[in-house]
ZASE-162671 format. One record per residue (C-alpha): x, y, z; chain; residue in one letter. Coordinates in Angstrom, 2 decimals. Layout:
# residues N
px;py;pz;mol;type
X;Y;Z;A;a
...
//
This chain:
# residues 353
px;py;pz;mol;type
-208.64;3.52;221.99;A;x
-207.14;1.07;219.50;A;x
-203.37;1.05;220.42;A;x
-201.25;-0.11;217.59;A;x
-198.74;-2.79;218.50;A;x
-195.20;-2.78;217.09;A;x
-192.63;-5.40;217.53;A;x
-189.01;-3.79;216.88;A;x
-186.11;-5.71;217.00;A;x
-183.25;-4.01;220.07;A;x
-180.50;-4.83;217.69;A;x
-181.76;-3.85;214.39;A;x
-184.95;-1.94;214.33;A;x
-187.05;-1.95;211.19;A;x
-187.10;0.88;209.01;A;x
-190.15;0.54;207.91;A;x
-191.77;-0.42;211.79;A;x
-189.97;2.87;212.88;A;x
-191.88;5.09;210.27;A;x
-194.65;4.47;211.17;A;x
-194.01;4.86;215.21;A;x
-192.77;8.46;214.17;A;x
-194.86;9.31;211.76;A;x
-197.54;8.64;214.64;A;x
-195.88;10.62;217.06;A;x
-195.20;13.85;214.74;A;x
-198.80;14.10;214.12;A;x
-199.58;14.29;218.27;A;x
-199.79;10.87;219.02;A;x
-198.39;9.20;221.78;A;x
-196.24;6.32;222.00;A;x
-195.11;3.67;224.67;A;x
-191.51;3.31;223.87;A;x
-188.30;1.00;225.82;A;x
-185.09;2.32;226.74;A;x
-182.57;0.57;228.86;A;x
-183.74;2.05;231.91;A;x
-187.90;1.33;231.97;A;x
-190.26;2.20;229.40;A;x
-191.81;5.57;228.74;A;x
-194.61;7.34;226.77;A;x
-193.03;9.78;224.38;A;x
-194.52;13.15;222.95;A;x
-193.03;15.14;220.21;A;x
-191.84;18.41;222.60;A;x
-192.90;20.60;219.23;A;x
-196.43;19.89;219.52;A;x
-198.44;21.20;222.71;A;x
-201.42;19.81;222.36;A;x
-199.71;16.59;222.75;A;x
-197.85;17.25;226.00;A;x
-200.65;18.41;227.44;A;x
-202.55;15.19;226.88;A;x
-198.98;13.25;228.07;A;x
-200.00;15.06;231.48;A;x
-203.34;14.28;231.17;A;x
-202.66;10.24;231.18;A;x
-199.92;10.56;233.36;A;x
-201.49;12.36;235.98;A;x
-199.09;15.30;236.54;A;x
-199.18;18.28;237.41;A;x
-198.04;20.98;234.89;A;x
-195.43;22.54;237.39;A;x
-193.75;19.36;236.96;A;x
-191.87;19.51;233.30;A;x
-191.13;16.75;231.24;A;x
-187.46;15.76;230.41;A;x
-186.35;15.68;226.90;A;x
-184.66;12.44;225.30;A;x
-182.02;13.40;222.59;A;x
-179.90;11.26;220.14;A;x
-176.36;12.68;220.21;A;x
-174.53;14.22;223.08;A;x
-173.86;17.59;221.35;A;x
-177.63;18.31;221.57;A;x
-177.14;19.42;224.62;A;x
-175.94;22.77;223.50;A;x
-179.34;22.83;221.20;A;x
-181.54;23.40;224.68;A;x
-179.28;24.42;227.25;A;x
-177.01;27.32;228.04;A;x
-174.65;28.54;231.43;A;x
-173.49;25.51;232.42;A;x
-170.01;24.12;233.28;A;x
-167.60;21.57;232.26;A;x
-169.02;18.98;235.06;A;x
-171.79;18.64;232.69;A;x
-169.65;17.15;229.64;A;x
-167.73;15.11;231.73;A;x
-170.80;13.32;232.74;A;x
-172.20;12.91;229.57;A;x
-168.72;11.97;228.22;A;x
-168.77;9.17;230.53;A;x
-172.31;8.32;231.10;A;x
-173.88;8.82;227.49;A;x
-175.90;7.20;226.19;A;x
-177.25;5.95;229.05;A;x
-179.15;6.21;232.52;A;x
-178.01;9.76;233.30;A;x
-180.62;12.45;232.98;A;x
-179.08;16.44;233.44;A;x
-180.94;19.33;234.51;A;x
-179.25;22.04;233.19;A;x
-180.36;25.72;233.09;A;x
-182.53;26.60;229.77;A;x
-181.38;28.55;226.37;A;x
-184.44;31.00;228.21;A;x
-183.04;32.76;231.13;A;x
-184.67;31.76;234.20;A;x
-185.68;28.33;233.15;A;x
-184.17;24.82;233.27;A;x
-184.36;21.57;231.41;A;x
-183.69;17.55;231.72;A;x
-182.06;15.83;229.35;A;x
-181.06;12.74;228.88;A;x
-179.66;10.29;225.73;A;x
-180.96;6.90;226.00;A;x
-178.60;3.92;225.49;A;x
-181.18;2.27;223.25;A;x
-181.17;1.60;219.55;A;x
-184.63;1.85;219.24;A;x
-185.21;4.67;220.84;A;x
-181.96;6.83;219.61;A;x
-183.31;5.52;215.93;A;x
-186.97;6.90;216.44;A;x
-186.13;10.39;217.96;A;x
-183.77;10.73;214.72;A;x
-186.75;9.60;212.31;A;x
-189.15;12.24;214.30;A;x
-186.38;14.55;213.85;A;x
-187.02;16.49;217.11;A;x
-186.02;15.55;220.82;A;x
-189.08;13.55;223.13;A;x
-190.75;14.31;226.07;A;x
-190.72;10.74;227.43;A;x
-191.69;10.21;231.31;A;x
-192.10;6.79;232.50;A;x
-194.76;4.89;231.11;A;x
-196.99;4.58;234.40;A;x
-199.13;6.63;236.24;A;x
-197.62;9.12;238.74;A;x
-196.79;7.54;241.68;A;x
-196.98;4.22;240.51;A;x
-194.02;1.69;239.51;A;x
-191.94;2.28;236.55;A;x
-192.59;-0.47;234.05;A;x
-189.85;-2.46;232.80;A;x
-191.41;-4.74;229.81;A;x
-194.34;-3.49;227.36;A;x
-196.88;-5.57;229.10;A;x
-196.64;-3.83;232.41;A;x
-196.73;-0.40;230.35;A;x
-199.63;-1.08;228.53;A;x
-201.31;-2.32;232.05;A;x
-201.10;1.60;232.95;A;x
-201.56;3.29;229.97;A;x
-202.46;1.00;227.22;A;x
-205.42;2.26;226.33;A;x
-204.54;5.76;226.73;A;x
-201.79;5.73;223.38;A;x
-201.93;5.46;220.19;A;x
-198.87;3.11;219.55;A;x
-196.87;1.06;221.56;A;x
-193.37;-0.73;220.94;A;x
-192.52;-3.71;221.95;A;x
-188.63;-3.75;222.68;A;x
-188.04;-6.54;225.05;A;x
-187.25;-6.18;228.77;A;x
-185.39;-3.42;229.94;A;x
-181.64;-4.40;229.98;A;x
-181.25;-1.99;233.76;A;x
-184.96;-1.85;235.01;A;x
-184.28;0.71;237.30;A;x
-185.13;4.36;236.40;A;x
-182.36;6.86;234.93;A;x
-180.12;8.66;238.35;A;x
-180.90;12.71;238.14;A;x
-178.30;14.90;239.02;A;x
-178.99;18.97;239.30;A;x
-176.47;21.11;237.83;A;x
-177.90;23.94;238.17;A;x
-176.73;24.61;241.95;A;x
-173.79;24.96;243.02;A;x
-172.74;21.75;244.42;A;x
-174.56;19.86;241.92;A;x
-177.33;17.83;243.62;A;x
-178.35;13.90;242.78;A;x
-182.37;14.60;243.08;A;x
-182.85;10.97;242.18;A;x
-180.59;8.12;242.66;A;x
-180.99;5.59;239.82;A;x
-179.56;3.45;237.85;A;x
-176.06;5.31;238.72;A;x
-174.94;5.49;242.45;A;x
-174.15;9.12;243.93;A;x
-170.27;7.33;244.20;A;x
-170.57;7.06;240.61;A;x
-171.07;10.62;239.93;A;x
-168.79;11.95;242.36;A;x
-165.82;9.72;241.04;A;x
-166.78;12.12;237.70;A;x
-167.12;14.85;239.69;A;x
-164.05;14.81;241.66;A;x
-161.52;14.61;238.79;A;x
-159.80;16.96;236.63;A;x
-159.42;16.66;232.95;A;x
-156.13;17.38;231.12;A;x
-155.68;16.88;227.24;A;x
-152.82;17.27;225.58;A;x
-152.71;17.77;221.79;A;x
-149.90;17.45;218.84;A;x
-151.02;17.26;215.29;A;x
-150.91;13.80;214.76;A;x
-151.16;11.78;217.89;A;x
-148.85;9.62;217.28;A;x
-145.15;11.27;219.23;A;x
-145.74;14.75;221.17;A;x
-149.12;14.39;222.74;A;x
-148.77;10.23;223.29;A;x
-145.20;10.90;225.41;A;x
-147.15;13.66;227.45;A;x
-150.26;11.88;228.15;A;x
-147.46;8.10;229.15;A;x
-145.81;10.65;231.08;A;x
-148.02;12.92;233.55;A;x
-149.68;8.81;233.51;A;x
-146.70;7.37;234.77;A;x
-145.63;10.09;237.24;A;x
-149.51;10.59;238.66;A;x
-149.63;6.42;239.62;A;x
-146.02;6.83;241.31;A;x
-147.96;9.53;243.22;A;x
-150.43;7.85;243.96;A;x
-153.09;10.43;242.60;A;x
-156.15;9.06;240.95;A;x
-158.03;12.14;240.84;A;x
-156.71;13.28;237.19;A;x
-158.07;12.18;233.58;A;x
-155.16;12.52;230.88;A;x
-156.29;12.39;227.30;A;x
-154.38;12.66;224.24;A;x
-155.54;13.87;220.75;A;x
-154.28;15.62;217.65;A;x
-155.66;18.50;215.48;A;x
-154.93;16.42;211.83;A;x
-157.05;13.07;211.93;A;x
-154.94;10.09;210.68;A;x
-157.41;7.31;210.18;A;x
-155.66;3.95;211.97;A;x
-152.15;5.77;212.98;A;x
-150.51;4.10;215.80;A;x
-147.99;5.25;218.18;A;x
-144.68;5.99;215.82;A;x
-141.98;3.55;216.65;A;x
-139.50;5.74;217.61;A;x
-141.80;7.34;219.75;A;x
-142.71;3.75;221.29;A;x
-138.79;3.24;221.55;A;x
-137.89;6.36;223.53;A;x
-140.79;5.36;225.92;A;x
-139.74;1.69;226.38;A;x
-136.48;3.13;227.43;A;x
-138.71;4.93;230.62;A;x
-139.95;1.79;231.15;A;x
-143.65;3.22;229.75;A;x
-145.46;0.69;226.94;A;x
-148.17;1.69;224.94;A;x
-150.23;-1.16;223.15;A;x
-153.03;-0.90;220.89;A;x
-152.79;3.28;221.00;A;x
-154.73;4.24;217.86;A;x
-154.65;8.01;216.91;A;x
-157.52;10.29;217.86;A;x
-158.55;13.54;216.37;A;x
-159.32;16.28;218.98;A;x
-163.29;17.07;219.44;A;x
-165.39;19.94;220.86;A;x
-166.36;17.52;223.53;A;x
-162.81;16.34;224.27;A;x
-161.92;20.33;224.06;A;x
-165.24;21.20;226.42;A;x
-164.71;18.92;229.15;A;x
-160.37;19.54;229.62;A;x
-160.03;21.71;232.75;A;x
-156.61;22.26;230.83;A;x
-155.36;21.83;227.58;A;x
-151.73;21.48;226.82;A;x
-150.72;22.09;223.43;A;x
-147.39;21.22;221.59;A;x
-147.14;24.77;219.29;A;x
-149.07;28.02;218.50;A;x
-151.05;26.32;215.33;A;x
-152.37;23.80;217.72;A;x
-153.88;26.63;219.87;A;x
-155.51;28.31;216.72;A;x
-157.01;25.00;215.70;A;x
-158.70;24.32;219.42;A;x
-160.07;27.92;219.33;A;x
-161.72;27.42;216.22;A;x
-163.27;24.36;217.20;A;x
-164.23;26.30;220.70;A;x
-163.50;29.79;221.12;A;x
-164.48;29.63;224.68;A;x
-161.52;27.62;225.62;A;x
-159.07;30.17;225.76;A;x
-158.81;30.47;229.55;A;x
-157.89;26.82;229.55;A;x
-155.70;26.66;227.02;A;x
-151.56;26.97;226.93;A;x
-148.61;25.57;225.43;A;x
-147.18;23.24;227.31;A;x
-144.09;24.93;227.90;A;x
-145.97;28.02;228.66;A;x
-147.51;26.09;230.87;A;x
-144.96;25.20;233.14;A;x
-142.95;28.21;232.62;A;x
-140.27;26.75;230.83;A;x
-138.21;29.97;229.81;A;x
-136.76;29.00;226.01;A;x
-136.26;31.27;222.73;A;x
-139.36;29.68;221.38;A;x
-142.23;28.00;223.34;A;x
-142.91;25.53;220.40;A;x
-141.88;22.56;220.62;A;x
-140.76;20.69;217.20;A;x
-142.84;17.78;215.84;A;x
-140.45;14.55;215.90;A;x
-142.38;12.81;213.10;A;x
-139.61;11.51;210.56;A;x
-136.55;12.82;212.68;A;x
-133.90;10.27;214.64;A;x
-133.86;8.80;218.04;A;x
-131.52;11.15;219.26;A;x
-134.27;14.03;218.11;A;x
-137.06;12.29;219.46;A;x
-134.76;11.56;223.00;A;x
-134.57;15.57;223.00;A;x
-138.17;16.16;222.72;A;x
-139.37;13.88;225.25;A;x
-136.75;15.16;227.71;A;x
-138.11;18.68;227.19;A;x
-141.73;17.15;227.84;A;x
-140.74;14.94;230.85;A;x
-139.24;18.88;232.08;A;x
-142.50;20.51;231.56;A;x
-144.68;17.73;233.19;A;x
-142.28;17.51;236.19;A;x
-143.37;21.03;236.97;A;x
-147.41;20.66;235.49;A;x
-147.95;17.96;238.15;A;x
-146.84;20.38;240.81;A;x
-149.31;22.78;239.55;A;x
-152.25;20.29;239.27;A;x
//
């Protein structure tokens, strides 16, 4: 076979070079492609005929399935169902990159791997084939992972249809392969990530607080539980802030920044963040300033409900109302009230956690 060599630059791939690598593989070729990790021979997953040759070249048996290589992290959700939060905080931290999931399947009974490469060239063709790839290794089974396009096409060169030539692998070791479909999860292969690596993940709860801004409410929670957890000494808790209104480059207000400097807490370079599914999906609790923040969050995922209080709920802070007032635009003496009320409530949350 002919294979058709294309040289793609890592930073900015061609447009035009990426065509015609997709256009290849969404009428059943197959394709030598880079990642970060080693290179692999991609399939589109819609078209059997061309998986079944991808095991033909590769050797495999069929009991052995292919993993699928997707673009953007919330495409997990488009093949996989019944899993837990452990699985978006490893993609939170770990995506894109050298983490591939096996999760159960949408199809009861059945599981997939998944995995988003941290590779422009690769994230850019799966988007212009416009479906996910089955991509193994690009090597016979059993034999070494190659790591540059020459090595690749020593294995299977003749065997594709195109190959791309990316450069070196920046890791050159194979993606790590954690299980979650036990219970404990299981690393089946340990990679370019370190079994400490995943249990540091693992091991830690997730708390997000949210205001409507993220610039007073949510930003004195997050400094505070932060503050109070080192004093502690407890590094096994994640504290995120967000807000349900995104503010495009809204810092931390400056009366907000004053009441904390008078805790002895400084914030620098705090930039406002607007709450996501993702952020939502992976909180093993989410603390929330009033009742429209908790309508917001289970709109953006109704699921969350068991998670999901006011913060003075929360700790069982007994009041007339469990709100508790935005400061935005009030004094110091307003926002000194409302941080005293939140240093209160996480006084008795870091008991509970």
């Amino acid at each position: 076979m002919n294979t058709r060599i294309l040289k793609i630059d890592l930073q900015r791939p061609e447009d035009d070079k990426l065509k015609i690598a997709a256009e290849i593989i969404s009428n059943g070729g197959l394709a030598i492609i880079p990642t970060e990790t080693v290179y692999g021979v991609a399939a589109d997953m819609r078209i059997g005929e061309a998986v079944n040759r991808l095991y033909e070249i590769k050797q495999r048996p069929k009991d052995k399935p292919f993993s699928l290589l997707i673009n953007k992290k919330e495409g997990i959700e488009d093949f996989a169902a019944g899993f837990d939060r452990l699985a978006f905080k490893l993609i939170d931290k770990f995506w894109p990159g050298p983490l591939t999931l096996i999760l159960p399947g949408i199809d009861s009974g059945t599981t997939v791997g998944l995995r988003m490469p941290d590779n422009n060239i690769a994230l850019e063709l799966i988007r212009a084939v416009g479906a996910p790839l089955c991509c193994p290794s690009a090597n016979i089974s059993g034999n070494s992972a190659p790591t540059n396009l020459e090595e690749a096409m020593g294995e299977l060169g003749e065997k594709v249809d195109v190959a791309i030539d990316g450069g070196r692998c920046r890791l050159g070791v194979e993606s790590s392969v954690v299980d979650l479909t036990c219970l404990p999860y299981k690393v089946q292969r340990q990679g370019a990530l370190n079994s400490d690596q995943i249990q540091e993940v693992a091991r830690r709860k997730t708390v997000l607080f949210v205001c409507t801004g993220n610039s007073c409410r949510s930003v004195m929670a997050k400094a505070y539980l932060e503050k109070r957890l080192k004093e502690e000494g407890r590094d096994n808790i994640e504290v995120m802030s967000a807000g349900v209104v995104g503010i495009p480059n809204l810092g931390i207000s400056s009366t907000t920044a004053q009441v904390l400097q008078r805790e002895g807490i400084y914030i620098e370079g705090h930039m406002s963040t607007q709450v996501t599914p993702l952020m939502i999906k992976k909180s093993d609790i989410i603390l929330v300033m009033e009742r429209m923040h908790e309508r917001r969050i289970l709109e953006l995922v109704p699921q969350a409900g068991t998670r999901l209080f006011l913060l003075k709920e929360f700790a069982k802070i007994e009041d007339s109302s469990l709100d508790i007032e935005d400061p935005i635009g009030k004094s110091l003496e307003f926002h000194e009230d409302i941080f005293s009320i939140i240093k209160q409530a996480i006084e008795r949350v870091i008991k509970i956690l």
